[in-house]
ZADRENKOL-753605 format. One record per atom (N, C-alpha, C): residue in three letters; x, y, z. Coordinates in steps of 0.05 Angstrom, whole numbers, plus 32768, in hexadecimal, padded with zeros to 4 digits. Each point is the difference from the previous one (the first is absolute). Layout:
N
ALAXYZ...
END
This chain:
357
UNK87988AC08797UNK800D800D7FE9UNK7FEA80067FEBUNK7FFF80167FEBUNK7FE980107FF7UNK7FFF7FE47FE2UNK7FF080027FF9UNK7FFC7FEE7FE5UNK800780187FEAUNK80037FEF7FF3UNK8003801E7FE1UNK7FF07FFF7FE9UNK7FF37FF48000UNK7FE97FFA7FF0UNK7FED8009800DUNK7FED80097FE7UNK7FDD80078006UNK7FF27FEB7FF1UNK7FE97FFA800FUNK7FEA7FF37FF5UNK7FE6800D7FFDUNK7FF57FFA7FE6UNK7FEB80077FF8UNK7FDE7FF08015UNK7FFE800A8017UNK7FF87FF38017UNK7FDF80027FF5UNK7FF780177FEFUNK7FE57FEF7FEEUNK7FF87FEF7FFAUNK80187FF97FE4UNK7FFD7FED7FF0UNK80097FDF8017UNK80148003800EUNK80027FEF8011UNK7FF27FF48016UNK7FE980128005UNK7FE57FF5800DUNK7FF07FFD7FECUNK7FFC80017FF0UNK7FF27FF57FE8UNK7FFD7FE37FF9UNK801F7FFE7FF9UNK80057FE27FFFUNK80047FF4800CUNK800B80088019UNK7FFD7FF58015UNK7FE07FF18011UNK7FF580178002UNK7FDC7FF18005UNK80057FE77FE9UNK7FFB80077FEDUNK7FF27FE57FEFUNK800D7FE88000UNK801D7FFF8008UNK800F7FF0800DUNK7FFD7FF58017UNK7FF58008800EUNK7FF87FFB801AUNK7FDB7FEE8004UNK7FF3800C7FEEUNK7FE97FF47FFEUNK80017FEB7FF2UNK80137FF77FEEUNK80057FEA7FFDUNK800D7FEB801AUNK80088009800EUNK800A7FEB8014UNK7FEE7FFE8011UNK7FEC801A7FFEUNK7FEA7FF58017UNK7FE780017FEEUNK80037FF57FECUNK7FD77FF87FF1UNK7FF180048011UNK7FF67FF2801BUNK7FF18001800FUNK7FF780228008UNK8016800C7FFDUNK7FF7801D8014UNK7FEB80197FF1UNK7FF480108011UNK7FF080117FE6UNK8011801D8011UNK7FF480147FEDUNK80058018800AUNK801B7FFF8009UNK80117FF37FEAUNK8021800A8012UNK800D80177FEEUNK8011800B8012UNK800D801B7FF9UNK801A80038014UNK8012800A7FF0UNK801A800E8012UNK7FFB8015800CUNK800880078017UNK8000801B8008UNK801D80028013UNK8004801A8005UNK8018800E8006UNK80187FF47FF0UNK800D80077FECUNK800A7FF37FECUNK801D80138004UNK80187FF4800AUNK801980127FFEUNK80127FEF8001UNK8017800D7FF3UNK801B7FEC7FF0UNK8012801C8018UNK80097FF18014UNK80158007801DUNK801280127FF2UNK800680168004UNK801B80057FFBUNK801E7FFC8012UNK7FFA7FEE800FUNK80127FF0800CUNK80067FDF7FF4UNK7FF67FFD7FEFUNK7FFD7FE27FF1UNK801D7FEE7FFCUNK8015800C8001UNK80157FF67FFCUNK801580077FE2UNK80147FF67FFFUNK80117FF97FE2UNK7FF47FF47FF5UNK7FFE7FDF8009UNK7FF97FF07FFAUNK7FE87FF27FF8UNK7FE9800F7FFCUNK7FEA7FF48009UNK7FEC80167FF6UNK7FE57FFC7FF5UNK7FEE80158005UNK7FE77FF5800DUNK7FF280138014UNK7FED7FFC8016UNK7FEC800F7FF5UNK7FE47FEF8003UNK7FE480127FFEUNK7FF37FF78013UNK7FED80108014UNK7FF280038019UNK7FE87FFE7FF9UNK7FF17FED8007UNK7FE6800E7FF6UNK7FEC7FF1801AUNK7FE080058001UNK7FEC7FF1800BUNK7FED7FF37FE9UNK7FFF7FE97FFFUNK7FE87FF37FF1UNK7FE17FFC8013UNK7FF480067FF5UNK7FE78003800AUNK7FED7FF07FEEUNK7FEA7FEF800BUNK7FF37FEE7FEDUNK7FE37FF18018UNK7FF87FF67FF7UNK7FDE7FF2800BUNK80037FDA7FF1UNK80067FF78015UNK7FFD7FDB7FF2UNK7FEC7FF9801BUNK7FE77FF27FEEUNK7FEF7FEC8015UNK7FF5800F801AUNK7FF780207FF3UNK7FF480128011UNK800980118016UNK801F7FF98001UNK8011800D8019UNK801880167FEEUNK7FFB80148007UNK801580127FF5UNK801C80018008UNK800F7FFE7FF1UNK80217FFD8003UNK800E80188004UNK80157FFE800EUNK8017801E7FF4UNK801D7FF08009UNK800D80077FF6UNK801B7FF98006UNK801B800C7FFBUNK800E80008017UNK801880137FF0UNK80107FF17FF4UNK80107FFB7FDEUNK80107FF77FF7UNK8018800D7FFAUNK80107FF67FF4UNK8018800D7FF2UNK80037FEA7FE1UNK801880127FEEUNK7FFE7FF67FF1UNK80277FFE7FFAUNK80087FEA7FFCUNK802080047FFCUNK800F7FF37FDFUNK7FFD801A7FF4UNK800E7FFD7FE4UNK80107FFF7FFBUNK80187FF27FEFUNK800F7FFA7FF9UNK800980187FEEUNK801E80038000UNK800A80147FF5UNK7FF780097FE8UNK7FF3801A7FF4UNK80067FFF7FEAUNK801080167FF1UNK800E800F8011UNK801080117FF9UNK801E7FF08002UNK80168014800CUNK80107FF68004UNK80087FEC8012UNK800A7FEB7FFBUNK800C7FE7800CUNK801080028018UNK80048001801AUNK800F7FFD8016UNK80137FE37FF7UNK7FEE7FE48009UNK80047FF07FF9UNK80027FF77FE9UNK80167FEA7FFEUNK80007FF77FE3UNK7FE77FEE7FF1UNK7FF17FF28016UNK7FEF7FF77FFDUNK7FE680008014UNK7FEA7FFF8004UNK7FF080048012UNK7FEF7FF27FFDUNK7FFA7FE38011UNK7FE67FF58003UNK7FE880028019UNK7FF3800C7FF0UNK7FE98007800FUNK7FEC7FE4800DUNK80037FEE7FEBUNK7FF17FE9800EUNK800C7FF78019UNK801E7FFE7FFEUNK800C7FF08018UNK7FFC80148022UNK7FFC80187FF6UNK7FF880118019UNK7FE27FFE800BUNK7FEA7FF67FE6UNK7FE77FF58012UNK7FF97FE88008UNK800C7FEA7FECUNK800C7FE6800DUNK800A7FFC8021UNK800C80198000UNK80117FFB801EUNK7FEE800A801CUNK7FF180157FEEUNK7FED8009801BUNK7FE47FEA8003UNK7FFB7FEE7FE9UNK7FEE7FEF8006UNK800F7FE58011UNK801A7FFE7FFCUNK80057FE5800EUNK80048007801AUNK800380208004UNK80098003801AUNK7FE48005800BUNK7FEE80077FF8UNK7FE080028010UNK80007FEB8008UNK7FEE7FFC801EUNK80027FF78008UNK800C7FFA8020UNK802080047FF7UNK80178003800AUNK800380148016UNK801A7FFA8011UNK8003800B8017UNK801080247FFBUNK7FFB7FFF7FE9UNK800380147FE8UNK7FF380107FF6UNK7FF5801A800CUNK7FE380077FF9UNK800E80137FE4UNK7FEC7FF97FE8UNK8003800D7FE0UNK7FE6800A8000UNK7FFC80147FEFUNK7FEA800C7FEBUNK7FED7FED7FF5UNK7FED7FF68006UNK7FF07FF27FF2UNK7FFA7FFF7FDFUNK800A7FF47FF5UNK80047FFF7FE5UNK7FE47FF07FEFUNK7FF780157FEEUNK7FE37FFC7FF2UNK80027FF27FE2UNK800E80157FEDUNK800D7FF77FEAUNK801480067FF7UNK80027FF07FEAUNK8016800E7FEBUNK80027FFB7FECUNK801280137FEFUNK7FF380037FDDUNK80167FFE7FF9UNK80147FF47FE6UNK80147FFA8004UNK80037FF37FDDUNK7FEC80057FEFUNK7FF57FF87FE7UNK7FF680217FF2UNK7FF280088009UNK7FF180107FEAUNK80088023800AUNK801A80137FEEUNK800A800E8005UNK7FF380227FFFUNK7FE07FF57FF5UNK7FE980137FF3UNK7FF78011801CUNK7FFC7FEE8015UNK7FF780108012UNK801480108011UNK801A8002800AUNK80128015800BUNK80117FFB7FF8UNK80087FF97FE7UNK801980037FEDUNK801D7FF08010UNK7FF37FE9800DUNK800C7FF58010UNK7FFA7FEB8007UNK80117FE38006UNK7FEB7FF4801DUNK8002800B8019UNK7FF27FF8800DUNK7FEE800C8029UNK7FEF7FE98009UNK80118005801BUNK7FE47FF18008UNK7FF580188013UNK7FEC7FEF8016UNK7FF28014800DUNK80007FEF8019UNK800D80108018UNK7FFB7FF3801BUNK7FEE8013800CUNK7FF87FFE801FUNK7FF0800D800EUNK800D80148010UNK7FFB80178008UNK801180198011UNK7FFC7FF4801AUNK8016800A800AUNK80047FF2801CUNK800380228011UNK7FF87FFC8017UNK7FFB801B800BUNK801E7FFD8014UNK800980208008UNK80197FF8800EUNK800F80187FF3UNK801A8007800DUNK801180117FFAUNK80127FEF7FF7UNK8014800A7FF0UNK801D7FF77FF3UNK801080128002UNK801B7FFA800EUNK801280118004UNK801080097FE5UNK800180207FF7UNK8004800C7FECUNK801980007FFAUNK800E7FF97FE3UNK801F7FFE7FF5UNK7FFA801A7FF8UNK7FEA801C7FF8UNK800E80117FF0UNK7FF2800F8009UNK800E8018801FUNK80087FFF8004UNK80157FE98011UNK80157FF48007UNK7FFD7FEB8011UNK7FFA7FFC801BUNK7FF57FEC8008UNK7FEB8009801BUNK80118006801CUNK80217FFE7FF8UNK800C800A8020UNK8008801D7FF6UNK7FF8800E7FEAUNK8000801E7FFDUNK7FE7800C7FFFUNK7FEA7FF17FFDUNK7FE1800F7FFEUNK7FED7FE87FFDUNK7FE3800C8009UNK7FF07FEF7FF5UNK7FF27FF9801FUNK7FEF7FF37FFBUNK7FF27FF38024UNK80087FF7800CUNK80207FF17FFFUNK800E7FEF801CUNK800C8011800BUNK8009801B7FF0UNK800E80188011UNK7FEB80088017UNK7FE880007FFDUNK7FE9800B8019UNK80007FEE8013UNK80027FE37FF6UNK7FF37FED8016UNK801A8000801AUNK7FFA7FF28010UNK800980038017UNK80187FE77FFCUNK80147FFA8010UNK801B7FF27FFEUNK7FF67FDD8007UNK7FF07FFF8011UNK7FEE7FEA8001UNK7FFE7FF37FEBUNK7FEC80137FF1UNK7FF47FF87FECUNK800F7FEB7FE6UNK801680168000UNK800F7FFA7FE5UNK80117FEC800CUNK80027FFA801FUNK80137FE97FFEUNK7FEA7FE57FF9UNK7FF08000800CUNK7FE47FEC7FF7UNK80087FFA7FE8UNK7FF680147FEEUNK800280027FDFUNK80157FF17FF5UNK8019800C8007UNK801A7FEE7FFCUNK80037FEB7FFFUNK7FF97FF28019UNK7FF87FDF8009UNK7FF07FF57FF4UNK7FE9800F7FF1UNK7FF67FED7FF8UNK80067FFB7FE4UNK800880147FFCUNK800C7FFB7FDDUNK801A7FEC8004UNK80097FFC8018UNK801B7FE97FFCUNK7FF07FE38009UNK7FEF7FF8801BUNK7FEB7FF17FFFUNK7FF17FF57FE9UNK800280167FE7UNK7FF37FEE7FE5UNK80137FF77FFAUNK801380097FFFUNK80187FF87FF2UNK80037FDD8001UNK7FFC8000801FUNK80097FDE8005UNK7FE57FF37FF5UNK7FE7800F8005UNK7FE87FEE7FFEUNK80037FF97FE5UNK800380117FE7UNK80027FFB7FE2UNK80157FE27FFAUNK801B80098016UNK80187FEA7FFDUNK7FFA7FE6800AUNK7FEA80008010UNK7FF47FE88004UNK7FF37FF37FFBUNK7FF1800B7FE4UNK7FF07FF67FF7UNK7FFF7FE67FEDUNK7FF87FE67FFAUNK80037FEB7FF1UNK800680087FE4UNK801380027FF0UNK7FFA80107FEBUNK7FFC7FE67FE5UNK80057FE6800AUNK7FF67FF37FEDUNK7FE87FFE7FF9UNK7FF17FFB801AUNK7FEA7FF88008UNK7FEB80167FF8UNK800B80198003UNK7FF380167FF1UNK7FFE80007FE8UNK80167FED7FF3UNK8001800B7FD7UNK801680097FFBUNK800D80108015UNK8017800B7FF3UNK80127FF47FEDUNK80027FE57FFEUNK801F7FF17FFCUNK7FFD80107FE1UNK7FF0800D7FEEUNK7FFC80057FEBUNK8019801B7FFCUNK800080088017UNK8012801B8002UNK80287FF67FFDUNK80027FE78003UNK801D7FF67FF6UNK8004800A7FEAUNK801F80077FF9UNK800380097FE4UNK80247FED7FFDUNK7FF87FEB8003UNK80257FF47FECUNK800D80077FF5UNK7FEC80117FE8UNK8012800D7FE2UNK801D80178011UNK7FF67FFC800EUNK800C8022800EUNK80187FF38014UNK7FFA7FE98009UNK80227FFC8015UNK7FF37FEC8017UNK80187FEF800BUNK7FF97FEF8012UNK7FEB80008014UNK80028018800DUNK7FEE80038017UNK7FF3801D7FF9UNK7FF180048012UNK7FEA80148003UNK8011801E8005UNK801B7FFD8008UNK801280168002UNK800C80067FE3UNK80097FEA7FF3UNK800B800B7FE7UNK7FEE80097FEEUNK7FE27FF58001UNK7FEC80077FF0UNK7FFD801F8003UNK80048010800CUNK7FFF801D8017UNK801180097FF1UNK80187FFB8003UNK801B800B7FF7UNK7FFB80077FDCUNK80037FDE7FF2UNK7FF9800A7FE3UNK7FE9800B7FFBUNK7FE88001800AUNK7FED80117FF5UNK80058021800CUNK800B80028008UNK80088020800CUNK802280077FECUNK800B7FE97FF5UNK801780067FEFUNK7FF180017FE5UNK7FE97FF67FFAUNK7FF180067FE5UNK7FF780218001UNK7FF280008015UNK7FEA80138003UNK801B801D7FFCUNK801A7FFB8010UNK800B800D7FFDUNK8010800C7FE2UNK80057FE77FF9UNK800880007FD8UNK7FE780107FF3UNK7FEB7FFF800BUNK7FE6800E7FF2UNK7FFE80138008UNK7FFA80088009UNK8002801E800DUNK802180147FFEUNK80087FFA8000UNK802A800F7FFFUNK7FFF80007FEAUNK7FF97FF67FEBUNK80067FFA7FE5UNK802380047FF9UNK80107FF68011UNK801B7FFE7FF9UNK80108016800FUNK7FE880138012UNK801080178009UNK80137FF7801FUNK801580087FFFUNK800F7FF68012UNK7FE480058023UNK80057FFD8018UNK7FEF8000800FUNK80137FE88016UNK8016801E800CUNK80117FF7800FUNK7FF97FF98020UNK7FED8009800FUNK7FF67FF18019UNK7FF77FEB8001UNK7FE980087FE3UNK7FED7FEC8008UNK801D7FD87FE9UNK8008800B7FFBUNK80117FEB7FEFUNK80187FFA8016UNK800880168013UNK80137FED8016UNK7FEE7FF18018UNK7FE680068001UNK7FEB7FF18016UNK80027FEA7FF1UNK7FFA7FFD7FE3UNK7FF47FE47FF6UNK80187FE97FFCUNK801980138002UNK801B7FE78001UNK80007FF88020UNK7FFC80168010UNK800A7FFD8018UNK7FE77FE5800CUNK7FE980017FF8UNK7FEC7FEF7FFCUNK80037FE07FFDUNK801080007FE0UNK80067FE47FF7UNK80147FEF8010UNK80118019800BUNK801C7FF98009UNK7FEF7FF28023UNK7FF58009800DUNK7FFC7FFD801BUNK7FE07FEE7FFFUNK7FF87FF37FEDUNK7FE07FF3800AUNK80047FEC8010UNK7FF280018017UNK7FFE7FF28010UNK7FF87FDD7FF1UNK7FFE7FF08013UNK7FF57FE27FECUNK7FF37FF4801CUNK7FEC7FEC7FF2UNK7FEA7FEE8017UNK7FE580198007UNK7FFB800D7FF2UNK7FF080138008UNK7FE77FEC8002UNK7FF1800C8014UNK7FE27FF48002UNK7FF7800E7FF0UNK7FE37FF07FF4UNK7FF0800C7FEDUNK7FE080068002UNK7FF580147FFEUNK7FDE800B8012UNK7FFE80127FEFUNK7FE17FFD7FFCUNK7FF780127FF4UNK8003801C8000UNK801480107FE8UNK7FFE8022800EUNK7FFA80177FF0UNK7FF4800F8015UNK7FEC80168007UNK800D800B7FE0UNK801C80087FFFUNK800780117FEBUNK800C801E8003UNK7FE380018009UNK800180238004UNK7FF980048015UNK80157FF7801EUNK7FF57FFE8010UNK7FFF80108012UNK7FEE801C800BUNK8007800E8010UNK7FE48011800BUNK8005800B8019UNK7FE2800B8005UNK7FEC801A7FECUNK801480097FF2UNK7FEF800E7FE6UNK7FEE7FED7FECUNK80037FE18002UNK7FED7FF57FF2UNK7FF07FF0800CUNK7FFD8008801EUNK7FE17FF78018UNK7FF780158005UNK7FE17FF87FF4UNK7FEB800F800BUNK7FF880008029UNK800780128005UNK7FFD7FFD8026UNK7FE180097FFCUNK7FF97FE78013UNK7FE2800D8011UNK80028006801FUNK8008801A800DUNK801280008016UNK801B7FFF7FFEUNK80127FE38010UNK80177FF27FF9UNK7FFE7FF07FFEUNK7FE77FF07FEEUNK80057FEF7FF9UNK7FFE7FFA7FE4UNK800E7FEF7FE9UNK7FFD7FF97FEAUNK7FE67FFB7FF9UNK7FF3800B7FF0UNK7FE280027FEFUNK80047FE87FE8UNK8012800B7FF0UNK80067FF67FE3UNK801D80068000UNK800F7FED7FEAUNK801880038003UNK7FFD7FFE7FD5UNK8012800D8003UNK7FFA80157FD4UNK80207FF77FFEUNK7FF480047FDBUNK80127FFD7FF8UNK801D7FE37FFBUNK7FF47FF27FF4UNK800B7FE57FF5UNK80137FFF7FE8UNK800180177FF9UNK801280017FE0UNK801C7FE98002UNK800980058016UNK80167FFB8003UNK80027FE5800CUNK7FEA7FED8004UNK80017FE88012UNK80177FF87FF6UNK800C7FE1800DUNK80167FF77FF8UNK7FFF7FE68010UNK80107FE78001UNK80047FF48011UNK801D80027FFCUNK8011800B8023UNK801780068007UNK80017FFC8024UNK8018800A800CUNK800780048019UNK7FEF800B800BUNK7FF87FFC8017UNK7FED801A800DUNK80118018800AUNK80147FF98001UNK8017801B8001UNK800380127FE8UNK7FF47FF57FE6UNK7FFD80137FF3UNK7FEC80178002UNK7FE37FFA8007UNK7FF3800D800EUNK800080158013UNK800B7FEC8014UNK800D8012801BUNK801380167FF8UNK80067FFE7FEBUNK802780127FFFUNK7FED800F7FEAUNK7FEC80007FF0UNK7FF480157FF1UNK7FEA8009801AUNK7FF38000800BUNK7FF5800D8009UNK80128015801EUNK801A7FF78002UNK80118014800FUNK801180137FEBUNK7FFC7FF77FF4UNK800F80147FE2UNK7FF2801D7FF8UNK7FE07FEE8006UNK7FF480167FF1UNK7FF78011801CUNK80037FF68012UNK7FFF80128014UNK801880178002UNK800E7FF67FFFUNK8024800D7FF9UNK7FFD800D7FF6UNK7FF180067FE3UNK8004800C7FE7UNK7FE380218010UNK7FEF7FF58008UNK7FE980168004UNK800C80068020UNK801780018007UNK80098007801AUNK802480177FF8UNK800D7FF07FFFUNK801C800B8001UNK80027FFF7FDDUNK7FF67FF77FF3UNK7FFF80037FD9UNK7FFD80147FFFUNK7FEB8010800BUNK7FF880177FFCUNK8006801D8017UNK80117FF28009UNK800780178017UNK7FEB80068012UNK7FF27FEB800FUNK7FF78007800FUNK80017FF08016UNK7FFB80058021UNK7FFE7FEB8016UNK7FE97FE77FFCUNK80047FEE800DUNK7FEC7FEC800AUNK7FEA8009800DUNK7FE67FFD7FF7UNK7FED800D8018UNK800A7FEE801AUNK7FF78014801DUNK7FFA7FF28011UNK7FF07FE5800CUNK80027FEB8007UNK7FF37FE37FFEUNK80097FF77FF6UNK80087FFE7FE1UNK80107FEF7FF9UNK801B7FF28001UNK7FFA7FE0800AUNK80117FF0800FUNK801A7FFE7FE5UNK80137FFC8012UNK801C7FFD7FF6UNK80027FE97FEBUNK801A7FF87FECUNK80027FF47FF4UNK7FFD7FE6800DUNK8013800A8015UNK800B7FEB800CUNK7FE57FE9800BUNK7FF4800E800BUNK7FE87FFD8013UNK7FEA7FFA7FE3UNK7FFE80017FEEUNK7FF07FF97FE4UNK800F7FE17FFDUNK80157FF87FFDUNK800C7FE88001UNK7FF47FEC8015UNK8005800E8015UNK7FFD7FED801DUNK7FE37FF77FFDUNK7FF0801A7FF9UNK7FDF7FF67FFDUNK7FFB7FEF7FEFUNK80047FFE7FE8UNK7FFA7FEE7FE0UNK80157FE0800CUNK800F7FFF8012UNK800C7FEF8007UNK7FEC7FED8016UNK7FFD800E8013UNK7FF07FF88010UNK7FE17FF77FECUNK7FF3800F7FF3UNK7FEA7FF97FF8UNK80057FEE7FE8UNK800B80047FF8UNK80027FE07FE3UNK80187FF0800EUNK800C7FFB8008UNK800E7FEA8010UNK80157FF97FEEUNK800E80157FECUNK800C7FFC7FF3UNK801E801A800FUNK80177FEF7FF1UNK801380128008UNK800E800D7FE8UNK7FFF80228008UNK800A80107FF0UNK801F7FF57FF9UNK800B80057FECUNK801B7FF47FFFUNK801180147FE3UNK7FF180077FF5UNK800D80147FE4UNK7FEF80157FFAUNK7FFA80128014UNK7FEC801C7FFAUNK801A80077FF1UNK801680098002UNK801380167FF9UNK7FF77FF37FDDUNK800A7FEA7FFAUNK7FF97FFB7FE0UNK7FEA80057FF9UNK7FE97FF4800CUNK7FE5800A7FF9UNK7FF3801C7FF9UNK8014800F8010UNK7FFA80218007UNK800E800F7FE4UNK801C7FF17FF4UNK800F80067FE7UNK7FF27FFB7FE8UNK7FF17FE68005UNK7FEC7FFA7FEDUNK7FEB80117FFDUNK7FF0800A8013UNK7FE180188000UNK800C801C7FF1UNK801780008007UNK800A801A7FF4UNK80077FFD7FE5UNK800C7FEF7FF6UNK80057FFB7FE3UNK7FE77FF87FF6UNK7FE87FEE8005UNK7FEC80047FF9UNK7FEF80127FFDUNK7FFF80198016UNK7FFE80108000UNK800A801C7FEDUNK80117FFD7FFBUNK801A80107FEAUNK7FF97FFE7FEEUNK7FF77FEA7FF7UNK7FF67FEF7FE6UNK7FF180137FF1UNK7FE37FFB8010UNK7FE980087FF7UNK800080258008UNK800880088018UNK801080207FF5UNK800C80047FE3UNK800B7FEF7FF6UNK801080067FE6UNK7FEB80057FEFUNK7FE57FEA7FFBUNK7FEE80067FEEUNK7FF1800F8007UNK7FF4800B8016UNK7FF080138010UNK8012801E7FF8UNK801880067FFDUNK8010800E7FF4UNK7FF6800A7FE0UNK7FFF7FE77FF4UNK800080077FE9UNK7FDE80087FFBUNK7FEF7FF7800FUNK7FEA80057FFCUNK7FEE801D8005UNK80228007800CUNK7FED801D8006UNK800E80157FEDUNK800F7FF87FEFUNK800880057FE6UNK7FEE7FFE7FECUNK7FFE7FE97FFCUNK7FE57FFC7FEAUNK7FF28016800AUNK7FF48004801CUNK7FE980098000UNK80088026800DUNK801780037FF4UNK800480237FFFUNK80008006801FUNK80087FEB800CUNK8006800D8017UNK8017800B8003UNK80177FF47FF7UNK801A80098003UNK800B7FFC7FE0UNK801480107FF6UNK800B7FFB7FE8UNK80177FEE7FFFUNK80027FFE7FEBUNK80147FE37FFDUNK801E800B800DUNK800C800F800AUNK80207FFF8013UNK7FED7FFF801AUNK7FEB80098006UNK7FF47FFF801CUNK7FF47FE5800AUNK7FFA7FF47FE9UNK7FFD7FDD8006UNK80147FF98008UNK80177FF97FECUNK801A7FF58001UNK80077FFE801BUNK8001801F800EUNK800D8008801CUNK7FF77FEB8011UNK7FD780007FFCUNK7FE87FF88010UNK80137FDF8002UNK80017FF77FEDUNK80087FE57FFAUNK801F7FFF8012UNK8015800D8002UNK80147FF68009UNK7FFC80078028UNK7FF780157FFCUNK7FFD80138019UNK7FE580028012UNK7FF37FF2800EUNK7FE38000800DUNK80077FF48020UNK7FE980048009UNK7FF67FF88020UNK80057FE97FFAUNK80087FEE7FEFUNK7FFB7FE4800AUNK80257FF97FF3UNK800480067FE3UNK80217FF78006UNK8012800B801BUNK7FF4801B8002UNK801480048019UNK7FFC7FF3801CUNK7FE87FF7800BUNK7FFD7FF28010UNK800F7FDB7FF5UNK7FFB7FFA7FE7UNK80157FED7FFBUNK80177FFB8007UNK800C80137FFEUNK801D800C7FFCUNK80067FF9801DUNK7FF3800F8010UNK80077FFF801CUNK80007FDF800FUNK7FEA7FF67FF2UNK7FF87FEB800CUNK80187FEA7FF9UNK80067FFF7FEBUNK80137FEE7FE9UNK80208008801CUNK7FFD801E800CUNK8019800A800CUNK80067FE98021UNK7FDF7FFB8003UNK80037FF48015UNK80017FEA8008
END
């Protein structure tokens, strides 16, 4: 999705170097080079690309980094912590979990990108594209049926590896939230009934408000609890081949069901397949057959996709609503063409359907 903001990418290698030579004293002769802010960066988020180049202890350096800023335009989220997304890729280094190597982060002084950022390392690899979505265009349309079933598997293969992971023992237990409801399901529910009060600002928002009764009314209970992905789907693994490189994108960690996971990352497949009016590429394995696999490989038994799947979509709905309004703020659409954006999109109507079944 296109960012809407420009950055002043001068002044931002400017301060950026002298920021950086501070974290490495030691280095001489350092400098940025190839310096670009993606115009694929997201809603949520702003991205700068760059190479640092530098000389420590007579051996010359280069490296590809990235840089991931915290909003400073308009708000998707109601709130956004940037630390708890590099927190998560350092406890998971290591791990059977391959992340972005994470260098720093700035999170105090707002002088240098009018923001906090940190800075992880570029990971080489393709990422399957949401815009266009990658079963209407993009590089998995070329590759061969093989391929993309590989691909598939292995984005559900993380799935279990992430759900298996110790999450005490990693740090996580920090990610509990009480304030919010008994278990790790209701915590889900009221922070997506806030997020929703914040964003609607009182405007009626009849799908996404019969998903969230139909929600309270039917939660399952005894859910297991594992660390999750969030945002879990093969648009946020880097492939080297078919296999997982780096796996992006933490905004959304949580500790919940691993069926929450599972039932967002078939959602969002849903949504860049039949959401948008288009077929399944060829290779890619069935729902059904996505269950049977994540079953077999985490040794866990599916038992409430259908709720989980009601849930990705209302979460999903959610943040459409503010993604709606944001392209208002930002003159994309005028205020009756939001409104519509807000009641009427690829994702309530795939709700709709889903909620039907």
């Amino acid at each position: 999705m296109p960012t809407m903001w420009q950055r002043d990418l001068d002044a931002d290698r400017t301060r950026l170097t002298s920021w950086l030579q501070r974290q490495l004293p030691q280095a001489r002769r350092l400098r940025i080079t190839d310096l670009v802010a993606p115009q694929s960066s997201g809603f949520s988020n702003e991205t700068l690309l760059f190479d640092l180049e530098y000389a420590l202890d007579g051996q010359a350096h280069r490296e590809a980094l990235v840089v991931r800023i915290e909003p400073t335009g308009f708000q998707v989220f109601p709130e956004y912590d940037l630390g708890l997304q590099f927190r998560t890729m350092q406890r998971l280094a290591g791990s059977a979990v391959p992340v972005p190597p994470t260098r720093w982060i700035e999170t105090v002084d707002r002088g240098i990108l009018g923001a906090p950022f940190y800075v992880m390392g570029q990971v080489a690899g393709r990422v399957p594209p949401d815009n266009p979505p990658y079963h209407a265009a993009g590089w998995l349309t070329e590759v061969a049926p093989a391929e993309r079933t590989a691909i598939w598997w292995s984005g559900v293969d993380m799935l279990a590896t992430i759900h298996g992971l110790d999450w005490r023992g990693l740090g996580f237990a920090d990610l509990t939230t009480p304030a919010l409801g008994a278990t790790p399901l209701d915590w889900q529910l009221t922070y997506y009934e806030r997020y929703l009060a914040w964003a609607g600002a009182g405007r009626p928002q009849p799908i996404i408000e019969r998903a969230f009764a139909w929600l309270r009314a039917h939660k399952p209970s005894d859910e297991p609890v594992v660390l999750a992905w969030g945002d879990a789907r093969i648009g946020n693994i880097i492939f080297a081949g078919t296999a997982p490189a780096a796996v992006l994108d933490w905004e959304m960690v949580t500790l919940g069901s691993p069926e929450m996971d599972l039932a967002w990352s078939i959602f969002l497949d849903r949504h860049h397949s039949e959401g948008i009016g288009s077929a399944r590429l060829e290779g890619f394995p069935s729902y059904d057959d996505t269950v049977a696999r994540y079953e077999a490989r985490s040794g866990r038994r599916v038992r409430h996709l259908h709720y989980y799947q009601v849930l990705a979509g209302f979460r999903f709905a959610v943040i459409m609503l503010r993604i709606a309004q944001q392209m208002v703020t930002y003159g994309m659409l005028d205020e009756a063409g939001g409104r519509n954006f807000e009641l009427d999109n690829t994702v309530t109507r795939l709700l709709e359907t889903v909620l039907a079944e």
